[in-house]
C-alpha positions as YAML, in Angstrom:
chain: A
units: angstrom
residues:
- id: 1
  name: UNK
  ca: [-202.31, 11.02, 75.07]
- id: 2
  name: UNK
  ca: [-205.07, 10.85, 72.85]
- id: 3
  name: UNK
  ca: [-202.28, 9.33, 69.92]
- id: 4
  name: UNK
  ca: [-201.51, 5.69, 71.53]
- id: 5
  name: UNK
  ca: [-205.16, 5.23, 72.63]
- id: 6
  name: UNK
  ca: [-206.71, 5.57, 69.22]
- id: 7
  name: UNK
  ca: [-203.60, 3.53, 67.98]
- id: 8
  name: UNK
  ca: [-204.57, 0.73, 70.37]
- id: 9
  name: UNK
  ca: [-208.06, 1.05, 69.02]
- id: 10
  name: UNK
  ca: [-206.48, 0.06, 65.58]
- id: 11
  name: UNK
  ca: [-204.68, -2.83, 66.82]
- id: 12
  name: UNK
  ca: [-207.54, -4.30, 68.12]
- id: 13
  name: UNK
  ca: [-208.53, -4.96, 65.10]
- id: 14
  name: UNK
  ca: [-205.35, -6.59, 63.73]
- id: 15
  name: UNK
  ca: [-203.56, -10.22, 64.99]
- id: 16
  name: UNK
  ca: [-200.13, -9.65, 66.62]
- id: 17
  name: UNK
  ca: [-197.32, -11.38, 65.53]
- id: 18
  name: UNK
  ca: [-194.57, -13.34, 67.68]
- id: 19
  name: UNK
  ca: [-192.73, -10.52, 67.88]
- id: 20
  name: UNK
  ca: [-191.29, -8.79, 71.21]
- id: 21
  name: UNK
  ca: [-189.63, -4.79, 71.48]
- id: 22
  name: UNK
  ca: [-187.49, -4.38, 74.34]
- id: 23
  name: UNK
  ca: [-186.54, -0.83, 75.19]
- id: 24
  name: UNK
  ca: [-184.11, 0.30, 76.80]
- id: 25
  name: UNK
  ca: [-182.36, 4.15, 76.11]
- id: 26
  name: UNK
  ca: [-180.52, 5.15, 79.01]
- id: 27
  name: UNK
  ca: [-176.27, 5.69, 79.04]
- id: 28
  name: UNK
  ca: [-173.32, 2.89, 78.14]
- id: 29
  name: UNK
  ca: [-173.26, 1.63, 81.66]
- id: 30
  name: UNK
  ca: [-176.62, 1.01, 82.04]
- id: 31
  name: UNK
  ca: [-176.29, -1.06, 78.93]
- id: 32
  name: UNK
  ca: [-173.61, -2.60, 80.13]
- id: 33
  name: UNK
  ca: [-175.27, -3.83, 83.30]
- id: 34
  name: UNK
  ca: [-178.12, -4.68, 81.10]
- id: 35
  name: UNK
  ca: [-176.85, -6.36, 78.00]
- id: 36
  name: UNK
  ca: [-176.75, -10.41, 79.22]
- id: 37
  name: UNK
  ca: [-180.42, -10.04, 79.50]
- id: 38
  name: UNK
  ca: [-180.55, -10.48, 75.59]
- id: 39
  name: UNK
  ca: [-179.68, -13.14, 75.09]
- id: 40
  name: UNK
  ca: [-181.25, -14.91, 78.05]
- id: 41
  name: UNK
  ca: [-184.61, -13.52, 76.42]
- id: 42
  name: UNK
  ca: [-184.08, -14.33, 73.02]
- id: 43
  name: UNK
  ca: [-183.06, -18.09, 74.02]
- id: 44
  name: UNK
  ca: [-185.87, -18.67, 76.60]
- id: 45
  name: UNK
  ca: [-188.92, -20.91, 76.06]
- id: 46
  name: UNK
  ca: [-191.37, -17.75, 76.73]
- id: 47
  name: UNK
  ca: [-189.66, -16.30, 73.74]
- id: 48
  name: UNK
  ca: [-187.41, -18.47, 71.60]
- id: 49
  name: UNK
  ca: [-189.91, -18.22, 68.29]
- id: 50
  name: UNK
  ca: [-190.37, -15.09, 68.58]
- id: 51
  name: UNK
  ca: [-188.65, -12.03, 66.64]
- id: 52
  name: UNK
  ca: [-186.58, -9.88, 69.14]
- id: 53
  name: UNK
  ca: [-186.19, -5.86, 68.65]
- id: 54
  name: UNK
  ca: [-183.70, -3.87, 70.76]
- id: 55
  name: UNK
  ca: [-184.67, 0.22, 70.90]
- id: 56
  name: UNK
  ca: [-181.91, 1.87, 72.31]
- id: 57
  name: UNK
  ca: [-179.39, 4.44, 72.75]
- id: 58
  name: UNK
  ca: [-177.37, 5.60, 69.79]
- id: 59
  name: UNK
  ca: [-174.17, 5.96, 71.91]
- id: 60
  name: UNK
  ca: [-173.71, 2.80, 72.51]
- id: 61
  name: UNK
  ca: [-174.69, 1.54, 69.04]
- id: 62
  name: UNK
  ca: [-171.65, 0.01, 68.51]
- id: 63
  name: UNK
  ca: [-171.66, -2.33, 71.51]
- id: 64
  name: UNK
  ca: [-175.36, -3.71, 70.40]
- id: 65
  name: UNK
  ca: [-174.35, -4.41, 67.05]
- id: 66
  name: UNK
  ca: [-171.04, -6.24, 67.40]
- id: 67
  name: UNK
  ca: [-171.81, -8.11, 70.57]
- id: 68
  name: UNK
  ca: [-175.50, -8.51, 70.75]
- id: 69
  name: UNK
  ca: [-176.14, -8.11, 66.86]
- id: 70
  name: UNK
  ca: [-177.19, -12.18, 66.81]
- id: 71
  name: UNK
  ca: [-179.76, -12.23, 69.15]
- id: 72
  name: UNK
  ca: [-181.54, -9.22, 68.32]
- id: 73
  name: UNK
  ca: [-183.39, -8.90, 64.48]
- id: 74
  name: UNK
  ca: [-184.05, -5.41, 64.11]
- id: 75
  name: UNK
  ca: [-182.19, -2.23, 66.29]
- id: 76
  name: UNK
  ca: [-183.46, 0.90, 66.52]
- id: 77
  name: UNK
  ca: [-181.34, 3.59, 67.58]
- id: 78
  name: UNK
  ca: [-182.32, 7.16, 69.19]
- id: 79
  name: UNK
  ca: [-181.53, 9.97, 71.31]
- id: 80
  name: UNK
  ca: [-184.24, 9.94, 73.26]
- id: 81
  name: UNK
  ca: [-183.31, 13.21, 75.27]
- id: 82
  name: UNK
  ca: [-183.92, 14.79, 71.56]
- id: 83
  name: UNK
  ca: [-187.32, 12.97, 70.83]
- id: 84
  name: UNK
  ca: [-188.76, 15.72, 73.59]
- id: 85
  name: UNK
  ca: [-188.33, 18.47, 71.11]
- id: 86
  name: UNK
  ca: [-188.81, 16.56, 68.02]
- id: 87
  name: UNK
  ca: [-192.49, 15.64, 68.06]
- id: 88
  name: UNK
  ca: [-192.49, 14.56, 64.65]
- id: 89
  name: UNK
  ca: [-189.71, 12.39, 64.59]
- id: 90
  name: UNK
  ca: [-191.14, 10.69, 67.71]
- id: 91
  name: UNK
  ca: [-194.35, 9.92, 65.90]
- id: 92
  name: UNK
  ca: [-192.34, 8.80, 62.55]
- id: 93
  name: UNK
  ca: [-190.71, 6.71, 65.41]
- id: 94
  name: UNK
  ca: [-193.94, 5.15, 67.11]
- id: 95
  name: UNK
  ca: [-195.73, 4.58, 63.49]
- id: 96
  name: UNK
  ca: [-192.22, 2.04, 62.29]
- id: 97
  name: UNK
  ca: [-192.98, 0.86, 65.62]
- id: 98
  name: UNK
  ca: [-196.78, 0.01, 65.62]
- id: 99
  name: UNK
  ca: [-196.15, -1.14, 61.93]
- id: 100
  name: UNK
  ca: [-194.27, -3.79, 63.36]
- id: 101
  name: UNK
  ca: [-197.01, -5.57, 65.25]
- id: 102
  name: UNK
  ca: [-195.32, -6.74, 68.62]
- id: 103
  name: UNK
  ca: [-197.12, -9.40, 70.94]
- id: 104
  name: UNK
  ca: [-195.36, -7.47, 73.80]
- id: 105
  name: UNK
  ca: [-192.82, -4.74, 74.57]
- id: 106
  name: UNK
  ca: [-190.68, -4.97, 77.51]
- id: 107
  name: UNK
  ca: [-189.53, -1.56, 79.50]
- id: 108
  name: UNK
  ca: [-187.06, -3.22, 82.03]
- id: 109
  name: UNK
  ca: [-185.74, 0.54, 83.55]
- id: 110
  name: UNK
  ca: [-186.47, 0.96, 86.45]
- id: 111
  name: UNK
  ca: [-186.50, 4.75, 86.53]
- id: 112
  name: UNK
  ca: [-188.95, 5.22, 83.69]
- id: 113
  name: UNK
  ca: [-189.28, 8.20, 81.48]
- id: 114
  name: UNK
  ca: [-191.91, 10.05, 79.71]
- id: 115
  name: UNK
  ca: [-190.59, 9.31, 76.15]
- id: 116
  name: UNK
  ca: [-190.19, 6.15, 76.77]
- id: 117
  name: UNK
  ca: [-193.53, 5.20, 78.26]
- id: 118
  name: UNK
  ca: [-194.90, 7.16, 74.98]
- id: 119
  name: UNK
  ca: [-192.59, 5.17, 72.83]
- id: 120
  name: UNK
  ca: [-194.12, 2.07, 74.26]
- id: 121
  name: UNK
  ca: [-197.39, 3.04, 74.56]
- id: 122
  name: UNK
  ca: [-197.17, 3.81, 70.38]
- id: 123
  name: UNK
  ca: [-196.46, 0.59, 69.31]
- id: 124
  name: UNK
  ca: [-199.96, -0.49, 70.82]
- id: 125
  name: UNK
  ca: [-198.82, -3.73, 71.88]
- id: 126
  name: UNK
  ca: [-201.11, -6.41, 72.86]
- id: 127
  name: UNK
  ca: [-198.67, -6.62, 76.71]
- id: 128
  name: UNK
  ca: [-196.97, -3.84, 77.27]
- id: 129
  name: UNK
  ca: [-194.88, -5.06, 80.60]
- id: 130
  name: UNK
  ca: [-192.62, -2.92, 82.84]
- id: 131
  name: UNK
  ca: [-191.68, -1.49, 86.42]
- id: 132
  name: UNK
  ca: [-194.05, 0.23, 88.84]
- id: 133
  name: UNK
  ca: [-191.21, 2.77, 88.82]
- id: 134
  name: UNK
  ca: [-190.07, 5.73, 91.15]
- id: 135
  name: UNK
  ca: [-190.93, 9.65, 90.16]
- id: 136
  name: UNK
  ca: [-186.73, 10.24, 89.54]
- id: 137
  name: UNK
  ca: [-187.00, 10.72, 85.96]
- id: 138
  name: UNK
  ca: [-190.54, 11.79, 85.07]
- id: 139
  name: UNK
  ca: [-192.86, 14.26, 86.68]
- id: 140
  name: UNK
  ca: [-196.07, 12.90, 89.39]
- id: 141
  name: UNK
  ca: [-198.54, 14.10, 86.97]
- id: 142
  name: UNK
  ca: [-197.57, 12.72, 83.98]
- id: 143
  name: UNK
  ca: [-196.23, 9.01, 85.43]
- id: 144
  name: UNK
  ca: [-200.21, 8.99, 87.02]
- id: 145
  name: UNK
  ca: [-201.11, 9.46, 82.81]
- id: 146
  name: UNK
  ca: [-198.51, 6.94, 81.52]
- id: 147
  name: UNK
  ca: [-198.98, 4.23, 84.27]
- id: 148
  name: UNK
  ca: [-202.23, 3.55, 81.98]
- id: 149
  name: UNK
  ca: [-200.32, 2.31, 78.96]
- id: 150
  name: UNK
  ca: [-198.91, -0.87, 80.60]
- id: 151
  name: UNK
  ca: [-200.40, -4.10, 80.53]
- id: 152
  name: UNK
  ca: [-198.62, -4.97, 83.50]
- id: 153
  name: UNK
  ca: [-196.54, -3.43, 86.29]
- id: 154
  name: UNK
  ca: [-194.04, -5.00, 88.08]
- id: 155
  name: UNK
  ca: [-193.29, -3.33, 91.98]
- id: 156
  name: UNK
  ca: [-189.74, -3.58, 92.70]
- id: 157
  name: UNK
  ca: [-189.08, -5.33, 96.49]
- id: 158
  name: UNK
  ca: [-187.93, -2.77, 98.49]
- id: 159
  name: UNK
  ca: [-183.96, -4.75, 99.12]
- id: 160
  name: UNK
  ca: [-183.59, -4.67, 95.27]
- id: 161
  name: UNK
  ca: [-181.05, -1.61, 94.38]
- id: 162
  name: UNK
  ca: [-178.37, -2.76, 92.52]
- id: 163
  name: UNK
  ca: [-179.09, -2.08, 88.28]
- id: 164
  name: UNK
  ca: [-178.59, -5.33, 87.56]
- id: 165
  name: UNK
  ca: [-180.10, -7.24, 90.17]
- id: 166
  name: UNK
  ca: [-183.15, -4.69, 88.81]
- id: 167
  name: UNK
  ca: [-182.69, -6.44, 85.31]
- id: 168
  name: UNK
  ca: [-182.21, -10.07, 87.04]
- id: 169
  name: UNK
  ca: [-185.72, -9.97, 89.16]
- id: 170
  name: UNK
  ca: [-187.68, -8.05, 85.75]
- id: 171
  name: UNK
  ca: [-186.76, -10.86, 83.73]
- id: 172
  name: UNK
  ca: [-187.44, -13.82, 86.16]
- id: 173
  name: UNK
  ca: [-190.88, -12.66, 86.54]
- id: 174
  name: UNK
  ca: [-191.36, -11.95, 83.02]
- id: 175
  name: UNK
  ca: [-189.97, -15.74, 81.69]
- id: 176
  name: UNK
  ca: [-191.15, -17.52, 84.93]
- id: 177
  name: UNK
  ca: [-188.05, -18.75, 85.41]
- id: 178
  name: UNK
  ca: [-184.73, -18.51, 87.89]
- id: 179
  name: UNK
  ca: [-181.91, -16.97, 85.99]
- id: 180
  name: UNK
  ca: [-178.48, -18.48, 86.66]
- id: 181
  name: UNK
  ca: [-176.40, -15.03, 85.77]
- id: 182
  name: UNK
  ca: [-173.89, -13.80, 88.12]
- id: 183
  name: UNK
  ca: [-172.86, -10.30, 87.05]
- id: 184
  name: UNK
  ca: [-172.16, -8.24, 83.85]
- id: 185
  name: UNK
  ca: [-169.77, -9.97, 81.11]
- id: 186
  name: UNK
  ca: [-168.47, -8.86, 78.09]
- id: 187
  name: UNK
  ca: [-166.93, -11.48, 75.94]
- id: 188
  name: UNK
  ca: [-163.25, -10.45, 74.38]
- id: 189
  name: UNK
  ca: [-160.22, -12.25, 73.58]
- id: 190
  name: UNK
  ca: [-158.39, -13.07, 76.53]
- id: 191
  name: UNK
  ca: [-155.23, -10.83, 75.65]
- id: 192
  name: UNK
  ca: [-153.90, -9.33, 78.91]
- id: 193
  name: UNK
  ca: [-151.43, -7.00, 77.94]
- id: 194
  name: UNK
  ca: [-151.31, -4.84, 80.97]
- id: 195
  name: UNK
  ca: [-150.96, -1.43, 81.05]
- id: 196
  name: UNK
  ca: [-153.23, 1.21, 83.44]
- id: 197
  name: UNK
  ca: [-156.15, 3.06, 82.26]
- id: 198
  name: UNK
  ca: [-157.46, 6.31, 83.81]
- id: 199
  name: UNK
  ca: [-160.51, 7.67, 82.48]
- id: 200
  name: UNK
  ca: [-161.30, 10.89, 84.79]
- id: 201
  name: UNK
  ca: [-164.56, 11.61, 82.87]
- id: 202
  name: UNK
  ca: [-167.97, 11.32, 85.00]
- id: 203
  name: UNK
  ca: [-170.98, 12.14, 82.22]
- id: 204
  name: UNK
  ca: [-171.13, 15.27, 84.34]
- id: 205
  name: UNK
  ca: [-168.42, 17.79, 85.46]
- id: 206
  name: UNK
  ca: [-169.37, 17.66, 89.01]
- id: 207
  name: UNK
  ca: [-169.42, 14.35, 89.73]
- id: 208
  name: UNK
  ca: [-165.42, 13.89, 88.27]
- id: 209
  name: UNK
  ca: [-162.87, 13.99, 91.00]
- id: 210
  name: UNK
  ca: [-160.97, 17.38, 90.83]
- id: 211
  name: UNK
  ca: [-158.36, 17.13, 87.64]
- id: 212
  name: UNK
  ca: [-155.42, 17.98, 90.01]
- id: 213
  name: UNK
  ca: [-156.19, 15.16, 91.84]
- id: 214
  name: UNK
  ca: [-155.63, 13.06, 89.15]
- id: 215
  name: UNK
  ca: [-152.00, 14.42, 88.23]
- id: 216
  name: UNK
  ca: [-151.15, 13.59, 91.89]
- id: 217
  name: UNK
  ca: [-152.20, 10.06, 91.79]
- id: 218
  name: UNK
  ca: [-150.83, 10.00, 88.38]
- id: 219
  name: UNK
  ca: [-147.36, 10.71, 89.67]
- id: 220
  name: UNK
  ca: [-147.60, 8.19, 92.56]
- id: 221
  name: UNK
  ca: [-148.27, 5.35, 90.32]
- id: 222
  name: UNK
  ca: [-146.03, 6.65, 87.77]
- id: 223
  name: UNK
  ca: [-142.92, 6.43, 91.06]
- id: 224
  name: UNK
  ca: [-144.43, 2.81, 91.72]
- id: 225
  name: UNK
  ca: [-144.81, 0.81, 88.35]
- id: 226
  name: UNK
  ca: [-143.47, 0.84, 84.86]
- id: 227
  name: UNK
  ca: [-146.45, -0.05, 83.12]
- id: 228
  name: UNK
  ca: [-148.18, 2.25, 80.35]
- id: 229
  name: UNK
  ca: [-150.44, 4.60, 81.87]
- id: 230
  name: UNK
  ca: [-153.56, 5.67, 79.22]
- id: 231
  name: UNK
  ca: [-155.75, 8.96, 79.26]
- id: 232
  name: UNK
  ca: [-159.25, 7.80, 78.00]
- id: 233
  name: UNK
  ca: [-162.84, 9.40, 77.54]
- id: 234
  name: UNK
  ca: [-165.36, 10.67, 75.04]
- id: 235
  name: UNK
  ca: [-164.12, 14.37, 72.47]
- id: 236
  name: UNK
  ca: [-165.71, 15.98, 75.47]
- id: 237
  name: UNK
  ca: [-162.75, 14.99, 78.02]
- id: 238
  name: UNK
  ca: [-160.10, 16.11, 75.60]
- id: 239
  name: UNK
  ca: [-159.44, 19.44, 77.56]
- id: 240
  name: UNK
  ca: [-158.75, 17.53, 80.30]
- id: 241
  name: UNK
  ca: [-156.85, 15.20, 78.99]
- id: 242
  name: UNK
  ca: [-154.43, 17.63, 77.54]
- id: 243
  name: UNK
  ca: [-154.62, 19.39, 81.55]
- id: 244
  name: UNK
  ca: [-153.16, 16.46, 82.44]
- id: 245
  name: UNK
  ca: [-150.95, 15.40, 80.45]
- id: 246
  name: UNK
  ca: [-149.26, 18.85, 80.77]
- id: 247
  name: UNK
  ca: [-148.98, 18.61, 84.29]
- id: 248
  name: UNK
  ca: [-147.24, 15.04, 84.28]
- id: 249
  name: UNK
  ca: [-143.97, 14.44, 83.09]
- id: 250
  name: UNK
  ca: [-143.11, 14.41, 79.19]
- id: 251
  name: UNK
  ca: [-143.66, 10.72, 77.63]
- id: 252
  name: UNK
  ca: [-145.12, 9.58, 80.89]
- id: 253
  name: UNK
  ca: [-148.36, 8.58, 79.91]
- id: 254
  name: UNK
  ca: [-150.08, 8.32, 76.23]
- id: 255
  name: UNK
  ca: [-152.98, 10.59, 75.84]
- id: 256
  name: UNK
  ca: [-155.67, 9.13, 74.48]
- id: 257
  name: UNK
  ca: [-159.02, 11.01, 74.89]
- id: 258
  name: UNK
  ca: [-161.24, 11.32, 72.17]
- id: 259
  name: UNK
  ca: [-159.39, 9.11, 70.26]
- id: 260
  name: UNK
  ca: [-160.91, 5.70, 70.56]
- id: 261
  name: UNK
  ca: [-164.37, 4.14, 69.04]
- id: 262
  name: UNK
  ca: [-166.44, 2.77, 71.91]
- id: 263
  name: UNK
  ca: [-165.33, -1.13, 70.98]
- id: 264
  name: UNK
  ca: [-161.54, 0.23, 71.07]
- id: 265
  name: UNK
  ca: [-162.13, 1.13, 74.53]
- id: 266
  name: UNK
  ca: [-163.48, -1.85, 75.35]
- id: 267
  name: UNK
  ca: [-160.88, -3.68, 73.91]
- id: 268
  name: UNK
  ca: [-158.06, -1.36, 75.55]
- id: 269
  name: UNK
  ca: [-159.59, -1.76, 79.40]
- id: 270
  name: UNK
  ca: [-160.63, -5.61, 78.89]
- id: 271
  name: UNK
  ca: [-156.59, -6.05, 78.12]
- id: 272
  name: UNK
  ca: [-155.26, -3.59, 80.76]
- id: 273
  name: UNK
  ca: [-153.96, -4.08, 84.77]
- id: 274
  name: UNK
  ca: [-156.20, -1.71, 86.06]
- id: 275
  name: UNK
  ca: [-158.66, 0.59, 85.70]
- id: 276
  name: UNK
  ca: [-158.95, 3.75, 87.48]
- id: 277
  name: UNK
  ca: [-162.14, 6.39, 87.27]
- id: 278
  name: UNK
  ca: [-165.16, 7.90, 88.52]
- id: 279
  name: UNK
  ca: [-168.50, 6.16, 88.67]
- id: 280
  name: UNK
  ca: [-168.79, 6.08, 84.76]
- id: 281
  name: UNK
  ca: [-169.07, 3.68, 82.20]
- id: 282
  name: UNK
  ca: [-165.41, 2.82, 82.03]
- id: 283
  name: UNK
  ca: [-165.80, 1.24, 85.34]
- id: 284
  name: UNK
  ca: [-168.52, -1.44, 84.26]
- id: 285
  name: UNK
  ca: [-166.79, -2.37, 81.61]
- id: 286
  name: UNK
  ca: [-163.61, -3.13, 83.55]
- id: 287
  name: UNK
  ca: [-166.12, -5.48, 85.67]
- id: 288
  name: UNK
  ca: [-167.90, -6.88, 83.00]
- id: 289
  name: UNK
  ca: [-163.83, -7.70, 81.04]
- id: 290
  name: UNK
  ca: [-162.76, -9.15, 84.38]
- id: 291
  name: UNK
  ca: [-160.16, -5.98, 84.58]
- id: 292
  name: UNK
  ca: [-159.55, -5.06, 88.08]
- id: 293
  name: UNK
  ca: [-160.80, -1.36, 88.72]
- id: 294
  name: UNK
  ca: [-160.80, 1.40, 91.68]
- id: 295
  name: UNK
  ca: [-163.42, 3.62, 91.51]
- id: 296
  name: UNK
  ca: [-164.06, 6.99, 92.88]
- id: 297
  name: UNK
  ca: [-167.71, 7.39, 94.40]
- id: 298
  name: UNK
  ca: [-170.02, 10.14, 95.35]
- id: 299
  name: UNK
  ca: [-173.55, 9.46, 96.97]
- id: 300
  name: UNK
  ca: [-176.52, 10.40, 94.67]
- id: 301
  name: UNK
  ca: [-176.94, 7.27, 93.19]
- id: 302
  name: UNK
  ca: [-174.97, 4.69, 95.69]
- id: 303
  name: UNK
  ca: [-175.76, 1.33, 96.06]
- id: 304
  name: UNK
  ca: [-177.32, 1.72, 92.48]
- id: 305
  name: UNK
  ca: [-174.99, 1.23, 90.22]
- id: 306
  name: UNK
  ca: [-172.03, 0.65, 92.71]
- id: 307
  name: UNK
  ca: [-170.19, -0.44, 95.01]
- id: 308
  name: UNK
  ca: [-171.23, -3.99, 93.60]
- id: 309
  name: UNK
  ca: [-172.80, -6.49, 96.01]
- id: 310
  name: UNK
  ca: [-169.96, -8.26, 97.66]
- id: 311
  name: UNK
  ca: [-170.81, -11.50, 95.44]
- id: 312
  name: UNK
  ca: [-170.16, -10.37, 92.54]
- id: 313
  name: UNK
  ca: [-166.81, -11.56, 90.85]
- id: 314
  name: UNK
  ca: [-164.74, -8.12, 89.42]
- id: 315
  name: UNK
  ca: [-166.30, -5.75, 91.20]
- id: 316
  name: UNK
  ca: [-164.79, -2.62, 91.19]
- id: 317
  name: UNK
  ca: [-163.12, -1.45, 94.43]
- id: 318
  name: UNK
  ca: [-165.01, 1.77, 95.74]
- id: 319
  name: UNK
  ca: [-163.43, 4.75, 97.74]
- id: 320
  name: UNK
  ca: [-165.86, 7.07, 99.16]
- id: 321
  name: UNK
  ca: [-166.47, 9.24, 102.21]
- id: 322
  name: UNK
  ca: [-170.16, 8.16, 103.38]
- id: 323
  name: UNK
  ca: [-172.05, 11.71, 103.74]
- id: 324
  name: UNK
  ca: [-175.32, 12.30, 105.30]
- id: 325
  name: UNK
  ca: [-176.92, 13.26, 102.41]
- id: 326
  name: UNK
  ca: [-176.07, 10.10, 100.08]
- id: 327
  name: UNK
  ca: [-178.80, 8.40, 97.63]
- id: 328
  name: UNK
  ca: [-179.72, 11.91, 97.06]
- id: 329
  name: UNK
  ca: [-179.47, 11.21, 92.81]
- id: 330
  name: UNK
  ca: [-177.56, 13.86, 92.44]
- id: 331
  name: UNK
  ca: [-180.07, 16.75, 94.17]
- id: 332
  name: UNK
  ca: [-177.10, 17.84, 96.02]
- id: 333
  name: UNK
  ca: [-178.41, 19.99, 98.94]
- id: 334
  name: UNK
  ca: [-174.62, 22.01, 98.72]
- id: 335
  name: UNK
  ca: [-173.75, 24.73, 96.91]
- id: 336
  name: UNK
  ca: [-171.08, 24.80, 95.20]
- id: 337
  name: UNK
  ca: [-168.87, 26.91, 92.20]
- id: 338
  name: UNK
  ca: [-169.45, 25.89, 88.74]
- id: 339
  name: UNK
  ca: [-166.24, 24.39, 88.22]
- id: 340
  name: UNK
  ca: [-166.35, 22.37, 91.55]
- id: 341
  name: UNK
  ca: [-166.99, 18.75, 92.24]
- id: 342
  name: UNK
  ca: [-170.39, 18.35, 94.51]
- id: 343
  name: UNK
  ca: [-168.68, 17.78, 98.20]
- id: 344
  name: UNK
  ca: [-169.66, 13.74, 98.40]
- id: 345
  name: UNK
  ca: [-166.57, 13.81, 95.65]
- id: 346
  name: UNK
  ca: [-164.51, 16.53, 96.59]
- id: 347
  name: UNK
  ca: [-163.89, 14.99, 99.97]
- id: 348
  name: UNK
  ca: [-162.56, 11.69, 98.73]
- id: 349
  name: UNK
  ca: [-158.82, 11.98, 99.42]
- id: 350
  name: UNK
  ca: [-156.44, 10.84, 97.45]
- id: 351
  name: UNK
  ca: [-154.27, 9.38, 100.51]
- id: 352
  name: UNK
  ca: [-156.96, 6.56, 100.38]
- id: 353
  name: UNK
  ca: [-157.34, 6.76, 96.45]
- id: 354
  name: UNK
  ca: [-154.01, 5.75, 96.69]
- id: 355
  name: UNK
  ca: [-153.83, 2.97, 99.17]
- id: 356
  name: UNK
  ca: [-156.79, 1.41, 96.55]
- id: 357
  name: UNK
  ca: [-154.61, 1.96, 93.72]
- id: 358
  name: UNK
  ca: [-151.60, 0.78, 95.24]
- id: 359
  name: UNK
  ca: [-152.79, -2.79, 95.92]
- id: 360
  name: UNK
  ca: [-152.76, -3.69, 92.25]
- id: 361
  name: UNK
  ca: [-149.32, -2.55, 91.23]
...
């Protein structure tokens, strides 16, 4: 702790420049809910001469830099799950960042973490703005320690849930101003080719709908519609995606997990029918590319990242079997085998996976 107090000694002594960090490292959706923010902040009058600096996540580098490359001047990209063991690199990190100068840093997540309340407190920024936060991602103790390094603190109104309204109300109070945004968009050419997309992948193993499942559904759609079905996800689906595409019919679908970049993706869902898949990444970008999408939904984080509010244009539709034990993120009070889906998935049926599905072909 002792490192960003004696670095905000030293800026005290120095003049910052118009110059504003925001930071933001957590996974593709988030970003995705997150990214029409940008340019809202680079554009406004609070900020429009100043220099804006995006630090993010390195996996989904590729989205900054082709879509939000022009509002942003400098990127810096980490694994900030890594930066925990890797105290050096984290203060290499902090001293490029307190080099730069910045006026103010902005830390619009919600769920704060410990590296990135350090990251922010080492650039020693004159305001240092962000969320009173929840304890989800960072220990009591240690959120008591970092709630020191912010200028400000924003508290979150209780019937606020939804990521990106999260974004909407952080920035509204930060510029002073009412944002006219409606949901999450991602610019592409408007090339509807059609074709169905499944991406079974979840992040995490537990949260994906069982892979037999998926072969079932596969087969229904496959007796219902003509259309090209793809197999997407990320090198680590790719054992699935073979699963399945042994258990279908030869030439039935093309199999292609692991084998697009992150804007190919994006590209291959904004100019598909539909989009099927767990609550993943996949499923915000079909919303944000005005793709239809069904998505299959446990409980830990509902309401959070989906189902969307009901005004929302694109919104994924959401099949789910309301437990209990929902908004439990992803403490799941069950036990259950290692190669099992928690029981908040595991119960969704595909009778009513189906009857989603169906609807759009």
């Amino acid at each position: 702790m002792k490192g960003p107090l004696l670095l905000k000694l030293f800026a005290k002594l120095r003049k910052p420049r118009k110059r504003v960090l925001i930071i933001k490292t957590d996974a593709i959706g988030d970003y995705v809910l997150f990214r029409n923010f940008i340019e809202i902040v680079k554009k406004s009058a609070a900020f429009k001469d100043y220099e804006v600096d995006l630090l993010g996540n390195g996996l989904w580098r590729d989205i900054a830099l082709k879509y939000d490359g022009e509002f942003i001047n400098e990127f810096f990209f980490v694994n900030a799950e890594s930066l925990y063991d890797s105290p050096l690199k984290t203060f290499k990190l902090g001293w490029r960042l307190f080099a730069k100068n910045y006026q103010t840093v902005l830390q619009p997540t919600y769920a704060r973490t410990f590296i990135g309340d350090g990251l922010a407190a080492l650039t020693a920024a004159k305001q240092i703005i962000g969320f009173e936060s929840d304890t989800e991602r960072i220990n009591p103790k240690y959120k008591a320690k970092t709630d020191k390094f912010y200028t400000q603190k924003l508290p979150l109104p209780a019937n606020i849930r939804f990521e990106f309204y999260k974004s909407q109300f952080f920035f509204e109070n930060i510029l002073n101003e009412k944002l006219s945004i409606s949901g999450p968009t991602i610019d592409i050419e408007d090339n509807k080719k059609g074709g169905i997309v499944i991406f079974r992948g979840a992040g995490v193993a537990k949260r994906s709908w069982e892979a037999d499942k998926f072969v079932a559904l596969i087969k229904l759609i496959i007796g219902e519609t003509s259309q090209p079905i793809y197999l997407v996800g990320g090198p680590g689906e790719t054992e699935t995606g073979n699963y399945l595409t042994e258990n279908l019919p030869a030439g039935t679908v093309q199999n292609l997990t692991g084998k697009t970049t992150l804007i190919q993706l994006i590209e291959l869902i904004g100019g598909s029918a539909l989009v099927i898949g767990n609550e993943t990444s996949a499923i915000h970008i079909a919303a944000a590319t005005k793709t239809p999408s069904v998505c299959i939904l446990g409980g830990g984080h509902f309401g959070r990242f989906t189902p969307y509010p009901n005004e929302i244009a694109h919104a994924p539709v959401c099949v789910f079997e309301k437990m209990d034990c929902y908004y439990c993120n992803w403490n799941c009070i069950y036990k259950t085998a290692e190669n099992e889906p928690y029981p908040c998935i595991s119960t969704v049926t595909l009778e009513n996976v189906w009857a989603a599905v169906k609807q759009f072909l």
